[in-house]
N, C-alpha and C positions, 0 to 999 in steps of 0.2 A: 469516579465517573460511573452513570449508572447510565445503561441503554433503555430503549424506548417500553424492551421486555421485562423490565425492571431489574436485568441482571446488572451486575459488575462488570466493565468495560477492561480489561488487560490490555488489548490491544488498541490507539486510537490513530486514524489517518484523518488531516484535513488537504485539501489540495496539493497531493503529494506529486512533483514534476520533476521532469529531468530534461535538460537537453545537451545537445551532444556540438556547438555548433550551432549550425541553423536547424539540423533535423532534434524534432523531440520523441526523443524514448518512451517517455511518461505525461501523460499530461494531465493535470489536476486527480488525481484519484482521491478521495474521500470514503472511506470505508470504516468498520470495526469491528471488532469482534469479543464477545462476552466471556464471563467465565463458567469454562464449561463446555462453549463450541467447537465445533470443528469446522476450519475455515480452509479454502483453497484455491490456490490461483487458474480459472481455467483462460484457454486463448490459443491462437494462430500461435504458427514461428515467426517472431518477431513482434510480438505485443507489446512487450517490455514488461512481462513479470519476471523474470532473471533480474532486471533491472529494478523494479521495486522490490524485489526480494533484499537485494545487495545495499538497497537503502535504509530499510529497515533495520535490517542487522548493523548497521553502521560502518558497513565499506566502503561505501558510497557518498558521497554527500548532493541533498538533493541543491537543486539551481533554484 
């Protein structure tokens, strides 16, 4: 996968969601990240990066 900057894509998210319930944690995220960046999750308490983090890594499974 190659990004817009012509890098290497390692990372790739398309509509990444979660819900818990009726409340949603995550809703659609779409993101990536190349090789070679440095990426990070900024936000409130309660944004649900904890929660996309947990998805990613594969503790989680997304909804």
């Amino acid at each position: 996968m190659i990004n817009q900057k012509g890098k290497s894509m390692v990372i790739k998210v398309e509509n990444l969601s979660k819900r818990f319930g009726d409340f949603v944690a995550v809703n659609n995220i779409t993101s990536g990240v190349g090789k070679g960046e440095i990426f990070g999750f900024l936000g409130a308490n309660g944004a649900g990066k904890t929660t996309a983090m947990r998805m990613l890594c594969g503790l989680s499974q997304p909804t």
